[in-house]
C-alpha positions, -999 to +999 in steps of 0.1 A: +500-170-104+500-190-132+488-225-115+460-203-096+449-190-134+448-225-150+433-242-116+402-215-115+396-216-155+399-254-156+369-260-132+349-246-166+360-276-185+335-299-169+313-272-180+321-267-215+327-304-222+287-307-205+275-283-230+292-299-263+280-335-249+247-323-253+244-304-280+265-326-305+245-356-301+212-336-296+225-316-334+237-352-352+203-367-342+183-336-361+202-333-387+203-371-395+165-371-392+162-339-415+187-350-436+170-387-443+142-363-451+161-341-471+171-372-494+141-393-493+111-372-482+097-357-512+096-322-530+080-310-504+099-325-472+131-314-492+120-279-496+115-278-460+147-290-444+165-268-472+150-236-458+158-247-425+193-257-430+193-218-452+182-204-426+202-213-396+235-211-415+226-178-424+224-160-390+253-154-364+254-180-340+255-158-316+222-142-326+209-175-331+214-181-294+198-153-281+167-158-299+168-198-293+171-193-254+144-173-249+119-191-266+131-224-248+133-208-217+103-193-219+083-220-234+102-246-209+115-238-172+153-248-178+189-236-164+207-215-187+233-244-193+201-266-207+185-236-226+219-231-243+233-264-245+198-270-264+196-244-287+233-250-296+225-285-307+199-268-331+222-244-346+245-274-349+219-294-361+219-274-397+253-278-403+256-316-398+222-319-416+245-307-448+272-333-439+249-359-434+233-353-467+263-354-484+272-384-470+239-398-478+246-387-515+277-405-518+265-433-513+259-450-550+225-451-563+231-486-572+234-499-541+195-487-534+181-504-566+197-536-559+186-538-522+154-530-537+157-559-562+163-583-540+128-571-517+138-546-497+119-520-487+129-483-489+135-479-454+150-515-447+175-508-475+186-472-460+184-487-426+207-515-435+229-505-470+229-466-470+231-452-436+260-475-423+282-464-454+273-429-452+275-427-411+315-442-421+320-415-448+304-390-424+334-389-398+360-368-414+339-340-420+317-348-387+352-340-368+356-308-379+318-303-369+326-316-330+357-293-333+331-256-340+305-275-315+334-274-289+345-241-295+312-228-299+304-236-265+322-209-255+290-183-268+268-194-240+291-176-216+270-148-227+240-161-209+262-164-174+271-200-173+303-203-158+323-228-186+360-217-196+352-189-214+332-169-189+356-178-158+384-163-181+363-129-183+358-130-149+395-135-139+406-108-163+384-083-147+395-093-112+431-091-118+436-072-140+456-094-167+437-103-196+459-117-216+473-145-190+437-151-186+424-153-222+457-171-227+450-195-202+418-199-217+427-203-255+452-231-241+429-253-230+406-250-258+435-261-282+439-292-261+401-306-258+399-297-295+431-315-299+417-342-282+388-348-298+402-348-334+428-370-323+398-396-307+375-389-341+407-393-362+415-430-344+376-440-349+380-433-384+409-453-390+390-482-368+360-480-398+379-475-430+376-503-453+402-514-469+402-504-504+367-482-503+366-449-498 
């Protein structure tokens, strides 16, 4: 009974793991755009991507999903798996705007002015000085962001696509034993997010510097 439970639920990894591959990198991309933004665009560009970020963070994801689905699926002909694999990456795309920024932040001031001094442009210098150092500082934090993206995956099972979450309902209903199912299914998340903080964690030590931050 067991092996049957973890066979049928395990064909929604591919699934899940489809939906956090593209709405990680779809979020990190936003959110470093709207974050270089944030930093260097201006009163007004700032005001902007600060009521953005505000207001995504401050709606259930959940709700945030609905609403996001049916204006890309109605604007744009997609699957359900695209439509919420997409508007996952812009809810995620808030939260790693704030870690970006941070990062961004952290960086010293001084290190601008002196690529500056030496004839640097704006853009040249944060191309070149600030975003690799703040893209390094970025990771520990970033993990914890691909950890909620992975887990988070599990909301569009809500719209019918059959990932982990949803073939867990599905089994539970059919036999009858939610809590092998659920179990099941709660085991296998630990393990991909396991996984992916163990691979993060690895690519962090590969970028440390020795005695920087």
């Amino acid at each position: 009974m067991l092996v049957n439970f973890v066979s049928y639920i395990a064909q929604g990894t591919a699934i899940t793991l489809g939906v956090t591959a593209v709405a990680l990198p779809m979020g990190l991309v936003l959110g470093l755009l709207i974050a270089l933004v944030h930093v260097y665009g201006g009163r007004l560009a700032s005001g902007i991507a600060t009521y953005y970020s505000t207001i995504l963070r401050g709606i259930p994801p959940i709700v945030l999903l609905f609403i996001l689905y049916f204006v890309i699926s109605g604007a744009i002909n997609l699957s359900p798996f695209w439509a919420g694999s997409l508007s996952l990456g812009i809810i995620s795309s808030a939260y790693q705007l704030e870690i970006l920024r941070g990062a961004l932040l952290s960086v010293g001031s001084g290190q601008m002015m002196a690529a500056r001094a030496i004839g640097m442009s704006r853009l040249t210098a944060v191309r070149y000085i600030v975003l690799p150092q703040a893209l390094r500082l970025a990771i520990p934090p970033w993990s914890n962001e691909a950890a909620i993206v992975l887990k988070d995956s599990s909301l569009v099972y809500a719209l019918g696509v059959a990932e982990i979450l949803r073939r867990a309902q599905l089994l539970s209903a059919s036999t009858q034993r939610p809590f092998l199912a659920y179990g099941t299914a709660a085991a296998i998340y630990f393990l991909l997010v396991f996984a992916v903080n163990r691979l993060l964690d690895l690519l962090e030590r590969r970028t440390r510097i020795p005695s920087h931050p």
